[in-house]
C-alpha positions as CSV (number, residue, x, y, z in Angstrom):
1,X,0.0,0.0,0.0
2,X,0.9,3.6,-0.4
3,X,1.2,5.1,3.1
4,X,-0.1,8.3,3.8
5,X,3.5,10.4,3.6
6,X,4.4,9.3,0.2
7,X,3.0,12.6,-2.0
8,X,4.2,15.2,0.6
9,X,8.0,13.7,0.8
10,X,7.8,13.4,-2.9
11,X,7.2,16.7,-3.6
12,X,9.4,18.1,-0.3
13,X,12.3,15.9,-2.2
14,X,11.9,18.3,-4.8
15,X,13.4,21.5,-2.9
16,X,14.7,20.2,0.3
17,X,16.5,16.8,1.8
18,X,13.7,14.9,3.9
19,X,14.6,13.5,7.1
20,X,11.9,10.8,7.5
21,X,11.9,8.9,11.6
22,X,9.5,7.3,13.4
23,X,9.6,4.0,15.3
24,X,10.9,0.6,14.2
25,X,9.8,-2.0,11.3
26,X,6.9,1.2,11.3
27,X,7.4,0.7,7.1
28,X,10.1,3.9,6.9
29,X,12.5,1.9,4.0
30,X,9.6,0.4,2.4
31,X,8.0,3.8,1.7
32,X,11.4,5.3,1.0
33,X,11.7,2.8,-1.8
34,X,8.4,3.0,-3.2
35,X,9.4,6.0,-4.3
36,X,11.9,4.4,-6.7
37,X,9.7,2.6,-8.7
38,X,10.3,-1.9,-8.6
39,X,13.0,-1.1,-6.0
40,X,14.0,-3.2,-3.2
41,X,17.0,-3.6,-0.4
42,X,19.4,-4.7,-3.0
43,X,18.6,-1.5,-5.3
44,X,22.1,0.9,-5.8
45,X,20.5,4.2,-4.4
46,X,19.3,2.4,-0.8
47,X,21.8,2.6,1.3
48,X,22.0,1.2,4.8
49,X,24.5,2.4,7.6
50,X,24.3,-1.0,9.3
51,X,26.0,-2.8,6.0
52,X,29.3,-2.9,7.2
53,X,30.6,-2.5,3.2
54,X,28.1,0.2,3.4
55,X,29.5,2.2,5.8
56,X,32.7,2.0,4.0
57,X,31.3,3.3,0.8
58,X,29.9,6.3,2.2
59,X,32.6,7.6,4.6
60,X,34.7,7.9,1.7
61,X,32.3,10.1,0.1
62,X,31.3,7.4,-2.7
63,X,27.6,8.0,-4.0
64,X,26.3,5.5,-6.6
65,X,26.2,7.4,-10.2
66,X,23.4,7.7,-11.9
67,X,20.8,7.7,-9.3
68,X,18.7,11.2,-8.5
69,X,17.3,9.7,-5.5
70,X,19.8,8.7,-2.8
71,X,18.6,6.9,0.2
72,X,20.3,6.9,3.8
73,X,19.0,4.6,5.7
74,X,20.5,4.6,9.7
75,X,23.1,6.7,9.4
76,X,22.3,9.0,12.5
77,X,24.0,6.6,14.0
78,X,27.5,7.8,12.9
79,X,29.1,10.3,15.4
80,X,29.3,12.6,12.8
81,X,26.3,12.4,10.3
82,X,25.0,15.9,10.3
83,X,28.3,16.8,9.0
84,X,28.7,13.8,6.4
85,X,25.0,14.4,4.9
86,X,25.8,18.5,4.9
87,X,28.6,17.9,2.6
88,X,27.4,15.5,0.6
89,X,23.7,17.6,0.3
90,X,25.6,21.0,-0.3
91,X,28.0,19.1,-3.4
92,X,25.1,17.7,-4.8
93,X,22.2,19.0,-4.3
94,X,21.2,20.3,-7.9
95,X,22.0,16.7,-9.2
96,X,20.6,14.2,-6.8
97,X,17.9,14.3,-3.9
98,X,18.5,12.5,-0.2
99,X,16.1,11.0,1.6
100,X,17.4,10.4,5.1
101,X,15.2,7.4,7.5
102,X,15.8,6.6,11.2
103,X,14.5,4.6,13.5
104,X,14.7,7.3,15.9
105,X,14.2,11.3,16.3
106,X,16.5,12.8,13.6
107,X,15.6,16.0,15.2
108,X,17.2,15.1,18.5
109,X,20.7,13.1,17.2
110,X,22.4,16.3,16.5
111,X,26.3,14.3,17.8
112,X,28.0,17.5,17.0
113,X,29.0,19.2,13.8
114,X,27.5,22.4,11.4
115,X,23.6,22.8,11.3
116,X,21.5,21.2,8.7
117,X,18.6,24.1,9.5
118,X,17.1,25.8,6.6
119,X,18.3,22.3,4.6
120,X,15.5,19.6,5.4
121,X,12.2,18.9,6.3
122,X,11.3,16.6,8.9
123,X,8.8,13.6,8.9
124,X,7.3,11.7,11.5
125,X,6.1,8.2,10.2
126,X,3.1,6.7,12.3
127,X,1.7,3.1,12.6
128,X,-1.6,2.4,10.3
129,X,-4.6,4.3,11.1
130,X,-8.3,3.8,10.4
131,X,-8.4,6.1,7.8
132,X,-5.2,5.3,6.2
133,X,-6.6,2.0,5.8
134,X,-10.1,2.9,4.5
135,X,-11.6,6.0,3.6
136,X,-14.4,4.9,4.8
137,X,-13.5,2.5,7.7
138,X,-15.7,-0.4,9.0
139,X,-16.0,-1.9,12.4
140,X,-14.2,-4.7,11.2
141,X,-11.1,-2.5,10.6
142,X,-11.1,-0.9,13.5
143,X,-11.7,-4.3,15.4
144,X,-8.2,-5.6,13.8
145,X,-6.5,-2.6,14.3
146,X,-7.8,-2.9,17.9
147,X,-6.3,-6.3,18.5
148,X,-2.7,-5.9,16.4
149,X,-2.0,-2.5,16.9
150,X,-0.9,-0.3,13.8
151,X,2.2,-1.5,12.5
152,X,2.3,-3.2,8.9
153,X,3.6,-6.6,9.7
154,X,1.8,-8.1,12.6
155,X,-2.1,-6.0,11.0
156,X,-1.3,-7.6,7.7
157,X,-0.6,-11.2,9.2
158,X,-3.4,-11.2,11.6
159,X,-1.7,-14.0,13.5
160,X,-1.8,-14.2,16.9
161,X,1.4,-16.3,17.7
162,X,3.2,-14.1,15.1
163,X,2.2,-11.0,16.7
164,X,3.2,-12.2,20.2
165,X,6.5,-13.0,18.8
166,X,7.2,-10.5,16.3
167,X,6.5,-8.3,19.8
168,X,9.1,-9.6,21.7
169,X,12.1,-9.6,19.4
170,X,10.8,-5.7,18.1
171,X,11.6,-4.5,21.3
172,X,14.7,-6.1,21.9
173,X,15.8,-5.1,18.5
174,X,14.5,-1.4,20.3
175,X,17.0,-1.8,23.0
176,X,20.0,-4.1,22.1
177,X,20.4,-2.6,19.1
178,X,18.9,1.3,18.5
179,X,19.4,1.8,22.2
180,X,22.9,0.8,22.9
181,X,24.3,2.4,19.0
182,X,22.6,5.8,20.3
183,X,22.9,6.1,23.7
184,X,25.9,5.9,26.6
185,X,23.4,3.1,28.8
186,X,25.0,0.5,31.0
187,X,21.7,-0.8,32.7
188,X,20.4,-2.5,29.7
189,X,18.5,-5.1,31.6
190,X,16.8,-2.1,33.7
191,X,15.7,-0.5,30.2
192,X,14.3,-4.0,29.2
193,X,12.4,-4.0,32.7
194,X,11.3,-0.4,32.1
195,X,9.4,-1.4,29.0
196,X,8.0,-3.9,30.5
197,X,6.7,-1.9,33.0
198,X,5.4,1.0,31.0
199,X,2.2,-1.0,29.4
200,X,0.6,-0.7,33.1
201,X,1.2,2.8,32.9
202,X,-0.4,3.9,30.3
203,X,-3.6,6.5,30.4
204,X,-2.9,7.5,34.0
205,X,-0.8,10.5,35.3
206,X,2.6,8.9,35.3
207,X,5.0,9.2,38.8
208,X,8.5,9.3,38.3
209,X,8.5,8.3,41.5
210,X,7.0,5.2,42.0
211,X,8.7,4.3,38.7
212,X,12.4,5.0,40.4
213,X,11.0,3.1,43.6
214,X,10.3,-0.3,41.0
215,X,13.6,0.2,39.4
216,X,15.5,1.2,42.5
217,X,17.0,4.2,40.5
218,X,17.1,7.8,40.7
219,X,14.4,10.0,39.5
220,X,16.4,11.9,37.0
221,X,17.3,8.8,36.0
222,X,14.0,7.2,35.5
223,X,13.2,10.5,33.5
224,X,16.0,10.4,31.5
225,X,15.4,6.8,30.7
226,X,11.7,8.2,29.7
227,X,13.4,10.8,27.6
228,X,15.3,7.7,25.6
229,X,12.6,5.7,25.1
230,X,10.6,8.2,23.5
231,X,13.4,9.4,21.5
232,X,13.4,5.8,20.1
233,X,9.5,6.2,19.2
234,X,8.7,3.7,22.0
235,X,6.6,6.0,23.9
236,X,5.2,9.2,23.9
237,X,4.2,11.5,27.0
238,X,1.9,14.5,26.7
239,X,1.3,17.4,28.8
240,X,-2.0,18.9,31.0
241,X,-3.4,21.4,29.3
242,X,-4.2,24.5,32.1
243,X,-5.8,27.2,32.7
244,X,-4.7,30.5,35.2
245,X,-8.5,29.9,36.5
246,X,-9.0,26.5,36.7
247,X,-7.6,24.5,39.6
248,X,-5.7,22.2,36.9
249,X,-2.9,19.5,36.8
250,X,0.0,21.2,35.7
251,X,2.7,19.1,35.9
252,X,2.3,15.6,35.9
253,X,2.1,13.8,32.3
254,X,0.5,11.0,30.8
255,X,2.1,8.1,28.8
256,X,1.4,6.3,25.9
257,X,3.1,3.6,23.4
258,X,3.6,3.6,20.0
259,X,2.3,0.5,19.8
260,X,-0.8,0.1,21.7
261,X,-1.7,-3.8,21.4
262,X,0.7,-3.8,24.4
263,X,-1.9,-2.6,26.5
264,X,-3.9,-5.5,28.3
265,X,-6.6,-3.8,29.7
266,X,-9.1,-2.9,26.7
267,X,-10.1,0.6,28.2
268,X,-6.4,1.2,28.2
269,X,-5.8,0.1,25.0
270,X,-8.7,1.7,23.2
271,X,-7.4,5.2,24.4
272,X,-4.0,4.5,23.7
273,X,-5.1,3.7,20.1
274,X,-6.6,7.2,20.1
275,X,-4.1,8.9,21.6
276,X,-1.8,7.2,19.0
277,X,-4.3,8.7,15.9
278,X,-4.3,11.9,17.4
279,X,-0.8,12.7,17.7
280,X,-1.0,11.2,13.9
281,X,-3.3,14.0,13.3
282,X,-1.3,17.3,15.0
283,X,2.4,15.5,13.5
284,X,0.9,15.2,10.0
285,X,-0.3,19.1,10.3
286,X,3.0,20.5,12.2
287,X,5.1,18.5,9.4
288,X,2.7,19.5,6.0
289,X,1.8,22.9,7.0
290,X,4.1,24.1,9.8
291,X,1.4,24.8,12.5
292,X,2.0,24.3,16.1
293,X,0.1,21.5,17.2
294,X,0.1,20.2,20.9
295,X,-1.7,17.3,22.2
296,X,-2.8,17.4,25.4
297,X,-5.1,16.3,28.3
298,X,-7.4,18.3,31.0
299,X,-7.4,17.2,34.6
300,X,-8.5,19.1,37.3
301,X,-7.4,18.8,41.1
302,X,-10.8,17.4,42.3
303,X,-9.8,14.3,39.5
304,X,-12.6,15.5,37.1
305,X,-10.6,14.6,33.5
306,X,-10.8,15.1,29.7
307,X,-8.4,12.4,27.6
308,X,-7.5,14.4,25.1
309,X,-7.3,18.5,24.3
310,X,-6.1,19.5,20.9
311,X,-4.2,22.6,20.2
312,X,-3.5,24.5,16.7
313,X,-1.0,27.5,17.3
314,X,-1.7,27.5,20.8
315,X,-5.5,27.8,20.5
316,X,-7.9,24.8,21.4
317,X,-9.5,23.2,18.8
318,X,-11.4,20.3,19.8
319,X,-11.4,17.7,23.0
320,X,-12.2,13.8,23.4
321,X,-13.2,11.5,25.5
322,X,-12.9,8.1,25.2
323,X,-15.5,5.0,26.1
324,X,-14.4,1.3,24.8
325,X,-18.4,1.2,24.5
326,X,-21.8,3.3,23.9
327,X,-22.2,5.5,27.7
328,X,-24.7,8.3,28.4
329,X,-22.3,11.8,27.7
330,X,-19.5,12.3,30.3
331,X,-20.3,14.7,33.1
332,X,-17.1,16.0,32.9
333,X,-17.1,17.4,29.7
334,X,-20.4,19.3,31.0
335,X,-18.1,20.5,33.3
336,X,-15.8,22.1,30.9
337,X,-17.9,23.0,28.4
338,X,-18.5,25.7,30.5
339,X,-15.4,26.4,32.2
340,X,-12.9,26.5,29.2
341,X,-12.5,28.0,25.6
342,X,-12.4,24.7,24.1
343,X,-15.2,24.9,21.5
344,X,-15.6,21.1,20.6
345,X,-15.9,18.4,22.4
346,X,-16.2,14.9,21.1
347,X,-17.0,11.4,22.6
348,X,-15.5,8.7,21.0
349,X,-16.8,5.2,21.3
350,X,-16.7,1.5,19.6
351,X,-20.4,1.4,19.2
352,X,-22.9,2.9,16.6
353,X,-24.6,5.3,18.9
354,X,-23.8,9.1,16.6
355,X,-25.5,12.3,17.8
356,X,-24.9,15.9,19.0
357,X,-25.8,18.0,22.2
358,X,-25.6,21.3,21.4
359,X,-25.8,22.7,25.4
360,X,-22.6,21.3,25.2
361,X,-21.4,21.6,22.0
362,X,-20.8,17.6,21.9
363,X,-21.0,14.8,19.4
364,X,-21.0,11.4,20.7
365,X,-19.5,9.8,17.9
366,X,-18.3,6.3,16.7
367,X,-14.0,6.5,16.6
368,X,-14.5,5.1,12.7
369,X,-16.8,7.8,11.9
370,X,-14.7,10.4,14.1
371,X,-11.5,8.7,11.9
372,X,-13.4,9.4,8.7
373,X,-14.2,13.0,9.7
374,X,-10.9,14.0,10.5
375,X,-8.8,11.3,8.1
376,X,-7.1,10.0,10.9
């Protein structure tokens, strides 16, 4: 299939290098390569940094001739690859175009040398969606996605003992390999216990302090650990979204994976798989357009919650709640709805229930008809 970032990075390709990351096996080399039509791994222009012969090739400056698109494939993790892809973008940038992929934030793995600003755009490649998928997506679709999570190779299968252990060796690829090439860590084991842990964590305001207590570590190290794991597109934490007159949460976060079929409890997981098309939807707008999306949640002190708060250039645009099935309309976003300058709200659910209540200027909506309204 043709995933969703293949036009935009064409086009971008035509002015600019495109740094494309998001998390790994997310399908990041195979859209890179659709874009050289019939080419596979073994095609002149794909170039991986983990090919020892590879590596070779490129740090003494040797491009292959004859190809206009040039694709780098890992190479953030050379100490020095802002400097090697500068040199190579600025010699040859009116003959060939370079497409840059990571299985981490290229925004982030800046090891030293001269800025790149003003010479890229950057990417963020998510997991499959429901409207990536279908344009008009069923419950079916959304019942799959559900179960094996977004990412091409366990949805496609649909095989529950491949999933489970195309899980496993996915995030110890994550850590033995991405982890340790990027990052000076010594207590792998406690990072492999850390992801274990984080699946129990999801949806709720996340202490770093009862984390540091289960992996008898400090709490700036448990952050920084955090900070790593999201940098490797494990695991994403977003922010509470206050206001001066409300008695809101304003520091704790809230976590969520990448992949959500890691969540066990189906509540969980069903906001986790919105929370993951959501920040689809504001990383898609900030990378296309260049607004400044946020994505955020609303808690108050007394506990009363919202899941999810959108933000475009600083401004609210719409909220959600989530219910795994059909419920009478939240009383907290009655609450709100008078309380805040969000203008929207919207109740997501996996039933067929669809209506509006205009008091509070709320839809209770099904998520694939939400997903189909917004093409998430």
């Amino acid at each position: 299939m043709i995933r969703y970032l293949a036009e935009p990075i064409y086009h971008d390709l035509k002015e600019k290098m495109v740094f494309l990351g998001g998390p790994r096996q997310v399908g990041k080399t195979t859209l890179a390569l659709g874009l050289i039509k019939g080419a596979n791994e073994t095609h002149p222009a794909y170039l991986n940094w983990d090919v020892r012969a590879t590596q070779k090739l490129i740090l003494q400056g040797g491009l292959p001739a004859e190809q206009p698109l040039i694709i780098l494939d890992e190479i953030h993790k050379y100490k020095h690859w802002r400097n090697l892809i500068k040199g190579f973008y600025d010699q040859y940038k009116s003959q060939k175009q370079f497409l840059i992929t990571g299985s981490a934030r290229l925004d982030h793995y800046r090891r030293g040398g001269d800025s790149l600003q003003g010479r890229y755009h950057y990417y963020r490649l998510h997991p499959l969606s429901l409207h990536e998928l279908n344009n008009a997506p069923q419950k079916s679709d959304m019942e799959t996605l559900f179960k094996f999570g977004g990412f091409p190779e366990p949805f496609f299968k649909q095989n529950t003992r491949h999933w489970k252990r195309w899980q496993r060796e996915r995030q110890s690829r994550v850590i033995q390999e991405d982890l340790i090439n990027l990052e000076q860590v010594k207590e792998v084991s406690q990072l492999h216990l850390l992801a274990q842990l984080l699946p129990d964590r999801v949806g709720s305001l996340l202490s770093l302090n009862n984390l540091r207590q289960d992996l008898s570590v400090a709490y700036e190290t448990a952050d920084k650990w955090i900070t790593i794991l999201e940098n490797l597109y494990y695991c994403f934490r977003i922010m509470p979204y206050g206001l001066p007159h409300l008695r809101a949460v304003k520091k704790e976060k809230k976590l969520y994976l990448w992949d959500w079929s890691l969540c066990q409890d189906e509540s969980v997981r069903f906001e986790s798989m919105v929370a993951s098309h959501l920040l689809k939807y504001c990383h898609l707008i900030e990378d296309t357009e260049g607004d400044d999306m946020a994505l955020n949640f609303l808690r108050d002190s007394t506990g009363r919650e919202i899941d999810f708060v959108v933000n475009r250039n600083g401004k609210p645009v719409f909220a959600v709640e989530c219910k795994t099935g059909f419920h009478t309309v939240s009383k907290n976003i009655a609450y709100f709805s008078t309380r805040t300058n969000i203008p929207y709200y919207y109740q997501v659910h996996m039933g067929d229930k669809d209506y509006e209540l205009a008091a509070s200027n709320t839809r209770v909506i099904p998520f694939t008809r939400f997903c189909q309204l917004l093409k998430l």
